[in-house]
ROTI-723247 format. One record per atom (N, C-alpha, C): x, z, y; residue in one letter. Coordinates in pm, whole numbers, plus 50000, padded with zeros to 5 digits. Layout:
N
XZYA ...
END
This chain:
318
612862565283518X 614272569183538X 614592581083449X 615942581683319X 615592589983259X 616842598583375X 617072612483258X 617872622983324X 619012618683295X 619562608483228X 621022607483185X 621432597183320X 620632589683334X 621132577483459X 620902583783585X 620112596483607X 619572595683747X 621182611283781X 621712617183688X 622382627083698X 623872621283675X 624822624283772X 625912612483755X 627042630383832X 628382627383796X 629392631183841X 629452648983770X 629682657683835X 629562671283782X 628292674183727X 627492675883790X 626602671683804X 625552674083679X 624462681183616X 623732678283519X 624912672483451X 624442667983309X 625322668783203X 626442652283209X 625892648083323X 627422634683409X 627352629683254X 626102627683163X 626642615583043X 626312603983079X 627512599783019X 627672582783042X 626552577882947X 626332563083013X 625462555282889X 626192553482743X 625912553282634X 626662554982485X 626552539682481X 627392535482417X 627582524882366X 628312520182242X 627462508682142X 628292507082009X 629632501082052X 631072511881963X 631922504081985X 632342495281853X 632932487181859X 632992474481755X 634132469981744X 634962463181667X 635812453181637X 636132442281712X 635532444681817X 635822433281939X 636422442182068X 636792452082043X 637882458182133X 638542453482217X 638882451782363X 639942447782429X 641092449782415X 641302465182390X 642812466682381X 643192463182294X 644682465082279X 645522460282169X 646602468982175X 645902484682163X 647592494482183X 647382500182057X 646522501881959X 646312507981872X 645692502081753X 646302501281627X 645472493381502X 644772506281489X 643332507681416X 642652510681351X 642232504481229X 642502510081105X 642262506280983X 641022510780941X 640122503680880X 639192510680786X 639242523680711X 640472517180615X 640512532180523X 640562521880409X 639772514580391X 639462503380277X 639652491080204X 640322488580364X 641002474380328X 642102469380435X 642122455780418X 643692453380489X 643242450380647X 641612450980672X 641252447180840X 641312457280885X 641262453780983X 641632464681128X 641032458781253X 640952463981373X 640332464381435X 641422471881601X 641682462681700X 642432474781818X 641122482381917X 641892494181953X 641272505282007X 642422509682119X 641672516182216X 642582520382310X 643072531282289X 644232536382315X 644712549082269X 645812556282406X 645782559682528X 646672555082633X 647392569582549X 648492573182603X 649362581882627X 649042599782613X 649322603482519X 648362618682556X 649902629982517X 650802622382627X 651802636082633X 651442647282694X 651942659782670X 651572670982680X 651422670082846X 650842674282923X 650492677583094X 650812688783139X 651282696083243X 651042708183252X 649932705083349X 648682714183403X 647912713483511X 648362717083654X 647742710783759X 648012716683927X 647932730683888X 647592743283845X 647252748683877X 645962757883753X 646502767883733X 645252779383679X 644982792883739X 643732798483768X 643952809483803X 642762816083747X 642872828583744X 642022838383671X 640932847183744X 639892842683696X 638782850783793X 638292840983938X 637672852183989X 637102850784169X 638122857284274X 639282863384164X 640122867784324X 641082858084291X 641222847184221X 642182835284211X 643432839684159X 643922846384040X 645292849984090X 645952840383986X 647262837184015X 647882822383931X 648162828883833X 647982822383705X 648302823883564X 648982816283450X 649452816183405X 649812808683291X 648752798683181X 648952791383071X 647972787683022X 647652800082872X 649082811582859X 648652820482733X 647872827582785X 647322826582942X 646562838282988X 645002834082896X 644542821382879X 643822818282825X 643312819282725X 645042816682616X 645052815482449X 644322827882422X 645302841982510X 645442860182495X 643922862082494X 643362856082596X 641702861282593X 640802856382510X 641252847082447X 640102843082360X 640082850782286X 641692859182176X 641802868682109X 640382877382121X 640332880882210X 638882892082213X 637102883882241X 637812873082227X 636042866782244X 635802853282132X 634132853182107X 633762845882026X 633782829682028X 633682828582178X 633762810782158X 634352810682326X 634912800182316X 635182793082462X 634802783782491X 634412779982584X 633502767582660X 634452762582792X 634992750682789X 635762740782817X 634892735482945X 634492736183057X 633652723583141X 634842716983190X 634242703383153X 634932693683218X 634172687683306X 635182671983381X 634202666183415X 634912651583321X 634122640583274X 634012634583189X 635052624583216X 635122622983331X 636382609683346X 637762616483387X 637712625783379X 639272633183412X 640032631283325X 641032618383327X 642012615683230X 642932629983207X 643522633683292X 644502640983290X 643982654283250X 642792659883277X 642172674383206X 641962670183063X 641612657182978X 641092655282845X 642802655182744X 643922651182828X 644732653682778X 645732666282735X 645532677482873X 645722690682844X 644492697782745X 643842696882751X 642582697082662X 642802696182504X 643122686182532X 643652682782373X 644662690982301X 645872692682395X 647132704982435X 646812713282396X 645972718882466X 645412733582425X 644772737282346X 643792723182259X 642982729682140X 644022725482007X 645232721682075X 645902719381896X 646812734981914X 646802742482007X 647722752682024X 646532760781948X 645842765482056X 644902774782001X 644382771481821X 643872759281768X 643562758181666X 644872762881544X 646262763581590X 647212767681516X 647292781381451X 646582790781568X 646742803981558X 645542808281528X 644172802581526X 642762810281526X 641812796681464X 641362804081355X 640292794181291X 639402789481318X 638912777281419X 637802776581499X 637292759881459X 635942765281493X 635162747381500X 635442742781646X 635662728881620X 635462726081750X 633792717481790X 633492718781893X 631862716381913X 632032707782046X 631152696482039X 631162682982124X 629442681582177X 629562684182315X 628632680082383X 628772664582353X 629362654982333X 629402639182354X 628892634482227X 628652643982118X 628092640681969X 626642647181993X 625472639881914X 624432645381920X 623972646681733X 623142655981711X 622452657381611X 622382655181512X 621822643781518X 621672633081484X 622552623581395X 623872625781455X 625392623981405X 626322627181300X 626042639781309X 626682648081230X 626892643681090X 626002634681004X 626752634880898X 627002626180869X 627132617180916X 628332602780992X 629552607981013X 629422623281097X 630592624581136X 631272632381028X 630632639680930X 631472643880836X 631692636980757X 631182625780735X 631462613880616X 633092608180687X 633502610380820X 634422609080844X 635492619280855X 635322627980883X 636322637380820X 636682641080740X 635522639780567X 635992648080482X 636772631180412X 636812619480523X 637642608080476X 636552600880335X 635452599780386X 634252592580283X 634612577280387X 634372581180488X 634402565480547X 635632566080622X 636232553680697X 636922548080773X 637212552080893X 637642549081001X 637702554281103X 636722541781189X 637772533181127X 636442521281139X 634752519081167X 634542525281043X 633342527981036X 632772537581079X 633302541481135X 632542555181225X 632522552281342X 633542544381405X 633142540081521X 632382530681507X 631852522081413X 631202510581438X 629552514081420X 629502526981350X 628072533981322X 627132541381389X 627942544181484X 627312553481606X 627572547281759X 626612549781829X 626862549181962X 627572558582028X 628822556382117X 629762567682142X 629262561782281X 630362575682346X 630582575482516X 631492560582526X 631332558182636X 632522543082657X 633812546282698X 633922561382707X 635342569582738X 635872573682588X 635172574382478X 635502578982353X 636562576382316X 636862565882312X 637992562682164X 639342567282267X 639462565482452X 640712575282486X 640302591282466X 639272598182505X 639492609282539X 638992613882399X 638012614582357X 637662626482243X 637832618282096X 638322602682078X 638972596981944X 640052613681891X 640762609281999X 642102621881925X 642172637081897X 640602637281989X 640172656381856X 639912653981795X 638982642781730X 638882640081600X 639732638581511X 640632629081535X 641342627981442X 642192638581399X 642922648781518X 643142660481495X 642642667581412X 641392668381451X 640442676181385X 640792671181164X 640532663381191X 640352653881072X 641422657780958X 642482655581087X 644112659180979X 644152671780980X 643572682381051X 644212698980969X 642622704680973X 641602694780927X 640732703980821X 639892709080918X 640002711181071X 638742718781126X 637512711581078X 636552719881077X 635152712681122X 634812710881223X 634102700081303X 633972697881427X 632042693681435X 631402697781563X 629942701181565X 629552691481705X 628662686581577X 627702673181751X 626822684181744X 626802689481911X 625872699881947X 625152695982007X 624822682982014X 624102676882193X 622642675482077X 621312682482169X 620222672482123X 620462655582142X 619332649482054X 619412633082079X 618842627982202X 619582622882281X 619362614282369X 617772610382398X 617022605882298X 615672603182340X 614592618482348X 615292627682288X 614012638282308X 614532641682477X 615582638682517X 616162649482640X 615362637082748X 615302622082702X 614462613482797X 613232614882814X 612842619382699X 611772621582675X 610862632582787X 611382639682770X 611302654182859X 611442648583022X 612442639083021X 612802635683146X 611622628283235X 611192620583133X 610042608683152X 608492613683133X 608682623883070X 607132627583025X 606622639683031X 607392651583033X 607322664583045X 608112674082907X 607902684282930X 608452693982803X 607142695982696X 605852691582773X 604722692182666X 604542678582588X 604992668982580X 605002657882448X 606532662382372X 607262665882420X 608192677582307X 607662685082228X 606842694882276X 605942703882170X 605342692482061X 605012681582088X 604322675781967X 604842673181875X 606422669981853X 607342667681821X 608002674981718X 607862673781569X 609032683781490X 610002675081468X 611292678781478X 612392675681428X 613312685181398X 614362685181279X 615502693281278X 616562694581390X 616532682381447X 617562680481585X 617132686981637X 615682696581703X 615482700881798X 615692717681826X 616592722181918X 616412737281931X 615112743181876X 614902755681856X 613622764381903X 613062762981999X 611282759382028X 611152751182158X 610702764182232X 610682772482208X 609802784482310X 611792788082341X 612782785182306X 614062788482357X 614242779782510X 613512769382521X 613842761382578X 613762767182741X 612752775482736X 612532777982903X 612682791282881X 613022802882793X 613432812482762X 614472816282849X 615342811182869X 616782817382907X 616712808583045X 615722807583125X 615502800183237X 616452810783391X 617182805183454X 617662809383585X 617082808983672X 617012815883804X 616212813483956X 617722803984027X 619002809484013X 620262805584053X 620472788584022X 620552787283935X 620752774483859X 619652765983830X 618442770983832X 617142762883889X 617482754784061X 618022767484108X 618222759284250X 619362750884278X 620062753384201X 621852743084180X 621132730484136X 620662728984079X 620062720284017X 618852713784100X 617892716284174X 617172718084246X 617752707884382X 619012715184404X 619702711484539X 620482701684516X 621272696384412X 621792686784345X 620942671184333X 619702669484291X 618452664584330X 618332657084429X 618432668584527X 617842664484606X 618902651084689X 619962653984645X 621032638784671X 620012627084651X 619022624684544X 618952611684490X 617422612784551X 617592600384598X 616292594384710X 615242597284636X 613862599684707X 612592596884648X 612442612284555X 613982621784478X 613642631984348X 613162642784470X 613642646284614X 613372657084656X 612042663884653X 610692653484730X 609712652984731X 608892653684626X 609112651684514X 608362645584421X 608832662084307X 607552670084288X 607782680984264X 607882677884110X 606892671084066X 606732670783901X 607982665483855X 608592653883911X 609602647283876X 611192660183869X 610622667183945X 612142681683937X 611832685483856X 610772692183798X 610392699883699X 610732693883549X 610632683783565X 610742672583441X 612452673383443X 613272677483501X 614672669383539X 615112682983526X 614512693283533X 615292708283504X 614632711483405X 613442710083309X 613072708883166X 614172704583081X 614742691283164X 615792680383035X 616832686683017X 617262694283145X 618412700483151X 618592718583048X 617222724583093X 617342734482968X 617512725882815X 616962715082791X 616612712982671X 617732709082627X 618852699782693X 620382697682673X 620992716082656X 620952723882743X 621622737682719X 621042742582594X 619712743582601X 619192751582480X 619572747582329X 620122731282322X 619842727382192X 622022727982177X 622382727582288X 623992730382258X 624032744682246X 623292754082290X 623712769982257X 623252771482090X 622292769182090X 621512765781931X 622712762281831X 623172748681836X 624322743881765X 625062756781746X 625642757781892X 626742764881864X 626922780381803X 625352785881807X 625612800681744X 624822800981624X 624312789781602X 624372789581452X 625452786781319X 626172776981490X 627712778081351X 628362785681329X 628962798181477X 629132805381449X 628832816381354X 627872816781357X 627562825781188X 627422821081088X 627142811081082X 627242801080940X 628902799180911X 629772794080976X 630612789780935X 632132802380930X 631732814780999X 633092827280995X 634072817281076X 634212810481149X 634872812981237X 634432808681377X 635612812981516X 635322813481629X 635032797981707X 634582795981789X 633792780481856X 634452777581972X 635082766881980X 635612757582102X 635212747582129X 634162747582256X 632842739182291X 633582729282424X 633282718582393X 633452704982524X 632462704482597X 631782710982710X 631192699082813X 631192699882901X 630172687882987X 630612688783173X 630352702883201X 631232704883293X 630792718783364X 629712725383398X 629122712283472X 627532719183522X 627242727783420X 627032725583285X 626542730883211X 627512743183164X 627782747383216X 628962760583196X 629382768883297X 629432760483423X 630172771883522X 629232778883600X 630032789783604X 629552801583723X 628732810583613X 628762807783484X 627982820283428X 626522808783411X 625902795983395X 625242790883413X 624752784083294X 623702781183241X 623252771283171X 623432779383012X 624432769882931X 624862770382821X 625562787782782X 626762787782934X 627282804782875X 626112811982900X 625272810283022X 624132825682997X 623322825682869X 623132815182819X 622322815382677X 622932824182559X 624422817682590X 624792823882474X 625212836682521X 625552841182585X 625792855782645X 624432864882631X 622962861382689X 622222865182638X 621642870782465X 622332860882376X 622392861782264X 623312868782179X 624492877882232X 625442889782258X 626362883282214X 627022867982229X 628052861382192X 628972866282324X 630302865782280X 631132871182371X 631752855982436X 631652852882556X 631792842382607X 633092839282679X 633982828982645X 635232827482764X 635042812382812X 634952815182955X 634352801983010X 635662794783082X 636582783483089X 637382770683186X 636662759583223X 636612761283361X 636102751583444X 637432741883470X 637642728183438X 638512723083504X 637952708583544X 638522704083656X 638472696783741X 639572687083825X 639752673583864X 640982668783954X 640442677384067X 641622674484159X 641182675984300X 642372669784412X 641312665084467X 642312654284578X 643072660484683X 644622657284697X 645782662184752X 645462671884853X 645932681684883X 645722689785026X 644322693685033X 643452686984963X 641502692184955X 641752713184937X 641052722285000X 640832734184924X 640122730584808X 639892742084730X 639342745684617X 638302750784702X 636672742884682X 635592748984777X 635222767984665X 635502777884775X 634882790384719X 633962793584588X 632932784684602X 631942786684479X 632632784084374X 633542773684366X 634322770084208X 634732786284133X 635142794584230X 635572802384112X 634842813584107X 633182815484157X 632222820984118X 632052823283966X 632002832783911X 631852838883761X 632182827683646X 633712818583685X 634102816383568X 635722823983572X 635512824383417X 637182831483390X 638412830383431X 638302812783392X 639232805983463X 638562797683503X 639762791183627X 639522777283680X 640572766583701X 641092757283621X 641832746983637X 641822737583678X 642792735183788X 643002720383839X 643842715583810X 643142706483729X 644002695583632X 644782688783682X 644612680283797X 646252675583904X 645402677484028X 646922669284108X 646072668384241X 646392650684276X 644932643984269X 645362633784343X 645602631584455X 645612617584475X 646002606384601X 644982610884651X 644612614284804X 643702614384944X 643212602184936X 641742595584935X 641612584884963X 641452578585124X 642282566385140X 641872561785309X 640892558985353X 
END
């Protein structure tokens, strides 16, 4: 059982299985052209009018804010880190909102937990417009949420020139770890891979146990000690190799970083921001989330993140 299937919802890094997408598309709301020739290919593209959210507020004493309360603070900090959770239509569309605002006024990469390593120069063969759009989706294995939610930072991205960063290690070293330990990693050189003595470096007692207690949901992981250890290994090794990405671009590239991923890996001061905070990057962390009609906001949510957004409020289920 690796860590990507056995970790589902907020949750550890909630990635979906990747899958090639292809020219055999269901929908039919969107042509996609190659770039090259007169075929095309439909893609889904739903609706990404501007949203306002249920709701933002600032800090642990909650107080309601605006969304420039956000833009204003980044002014003084080096990167911002976005947690989502992966199927939230309505947060990927304010999302989007907010990184074409912010990208107007401040020169930033944008950085994708949903891209790995591995990717990257696939993915610049598509931005700097070497290949198709086509062909970029047909070359890589994406999320099966891709072509609605994170197709249109790209292409954003694409049309005003940002650079954009697959920060995720590859999928098989993080199974790897999952399935076998963090010591057949050591055997292992690759460029994809963080610094491996980083990996348990920036280790938590807090978020060992979030993680720990999270677990213990799924039958058979509570008991089974090696199997945790293996499953909070995968999980530094996902944080360690996205903090890696991301503060190496930052100094490589002069400008500031606007990072995508699930929350787990971000909120409360946890995972990914303590790494890089440890590393004297100045950190601005948004947790956003749905939340179902009349539900509170459970207390811990706004434990040591900056902000916290609720993206709408749904339907109560019966």
């Amino acid at each position: 059982m690796s860590a990507a299937s056995a970790w589902t919802g907020e949750s550890f890094s909630s990635e979906p299985e990747r899958k090639v997408l292809t020219a055999s598309a269901e929908t039919d709301e969107r042509t996609v052209s190659d770039g090259d020739s007169d075929s095309s290919f439909a893609v889904s593209d739903e609706k990404t009018d501007s949203k306002s959210p249920a709701s933002i507020q600032k800090g642990s004493v909650k107080t309601a804010v605006s969304p420039e309360a956000i833009f204003d603070s980044f002014d003084n900090h080096d990167i911002l880190i976005f947690g989502e959770e992966h199927d939230d239509v309505m947060g990927h569309r304010i999302r989007l909102e907010w990184f074409k605002r912010i990208s107007s006024k401040t020169p930033v990469v944008l950085s994708l937990e949903m891209l790995e390593k591995d990717q990257q120069k696939t993915l610049d063969e598509y931005l700097n417009g070497q290949i198709g759009e086509r062909a970029f989706l047909n070359s890589l294995k994406l999320w099966p949420n891709h072509l609605r939610d994170y197709q249109p930072f790209l292409q954003f991205a694409k049309e005003n020139r940002i650079p954009v960063l697959a920060s995720n290690v590859p999928r098989k070293y993080v199974n790897l770890v999952s399935n076998s330990g963090l010591e057949e990693l050591y055997k292992i050189r690759s460029v994809f891979l963080p610094p491996k003595y980083l990996i348990r470096k920036f280790s938590q007692d807090e978020y060992e146990s979030k993680i720990r207690n999270t677990l213990r949901e799924h039958p058979g992981a509570a008991q089974n000690e090696g199997l945790i250890r293996r499953f909070v290994d995968a999980q530094y090794l996902w944080d360690a190799g996205m903090a890696d990405s991301i503060a190496n671009a930052f100094l490589t590239k002069g400008r500031k970083i606007v990072h995508i991923n699930g929350r787990f890996h971000s909120d409360q001061g946890f995972g990914v921001t303590f790494r890089l905070r440890e590393l004297g990057f100045r950190v601005l962390t948004v947790s956003m989330f749905p939340q179902k009609s009349e539900e509170p906001i459970p207390p811990e949510i706004f434990l040591r993140n900056d902000f916290t957004v609720v993206t709408e409020r749904t339907e109560k289920e019966n």
